[in-house]
N, C-alpha and C positions, 0 to 999 in steps of 0.2 A: 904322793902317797908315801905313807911309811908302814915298816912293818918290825914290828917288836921293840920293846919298851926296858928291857933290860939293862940297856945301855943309860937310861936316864939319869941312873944312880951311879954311875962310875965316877961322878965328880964332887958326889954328894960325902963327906968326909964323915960324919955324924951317922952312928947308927939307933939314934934315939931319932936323927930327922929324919933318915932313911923309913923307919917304920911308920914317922907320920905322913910322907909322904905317899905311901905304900894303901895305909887308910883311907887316905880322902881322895887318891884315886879310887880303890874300888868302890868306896860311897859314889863318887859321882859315876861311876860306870854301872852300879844298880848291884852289883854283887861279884862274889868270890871268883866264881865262874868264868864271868866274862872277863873280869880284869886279866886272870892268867892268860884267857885265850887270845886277850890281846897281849900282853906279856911275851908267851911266847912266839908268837909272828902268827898265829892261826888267825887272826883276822888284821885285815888294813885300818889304818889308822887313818882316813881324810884333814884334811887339813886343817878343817873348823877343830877336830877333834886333837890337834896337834897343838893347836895354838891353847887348849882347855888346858891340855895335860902341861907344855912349859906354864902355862901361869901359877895350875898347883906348888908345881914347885918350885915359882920363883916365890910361891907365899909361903916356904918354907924354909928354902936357901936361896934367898934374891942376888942375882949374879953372877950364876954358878952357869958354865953352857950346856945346854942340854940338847943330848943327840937321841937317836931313835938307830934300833940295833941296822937296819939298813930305810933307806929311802932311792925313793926312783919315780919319773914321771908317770903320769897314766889321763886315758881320758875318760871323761862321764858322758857316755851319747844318751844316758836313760831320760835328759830334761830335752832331748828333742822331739 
């Protein structure tokens, strides 16, 4: 799991891709709201949704490593 998205942009050099980057995360997270609240660590990020957010922005700045402001293991007993 990880937890906040702040850190994605630390290697991103461009503040014209920073903002697009910034877009088409919260397009794909459905609105303003939730993008911050995952932004700023108020909700977990799973891992389907980690691998969503590096592709964004390897479609933006392919290359670039992209971290997540912390990460740490955890389990899901809810499919048993």
């Amino acid at each position: 799991m990880a937890q906040g998205i702040a850190a994605v942009y630390k290697n991103v050099q461009y503040r014209e891709v920073r903002t697009q980057i910034r877009l088409a995360l919260t397009a794909h997270l459905g609105s303003k709201g939730t993008y911050y609240r995952y932004k700023d660590g108020e909700r977990l990020i799973n891992p389907k949704l980690q691998q969503e957010i590096i592709d964004i922005v390897h479609r933006f700045a392919p290359g670039i490593e992209v971290n997540f402001d912390k990460t740490f293991e955890d389990y899901d007993f809810t499919g048993l």
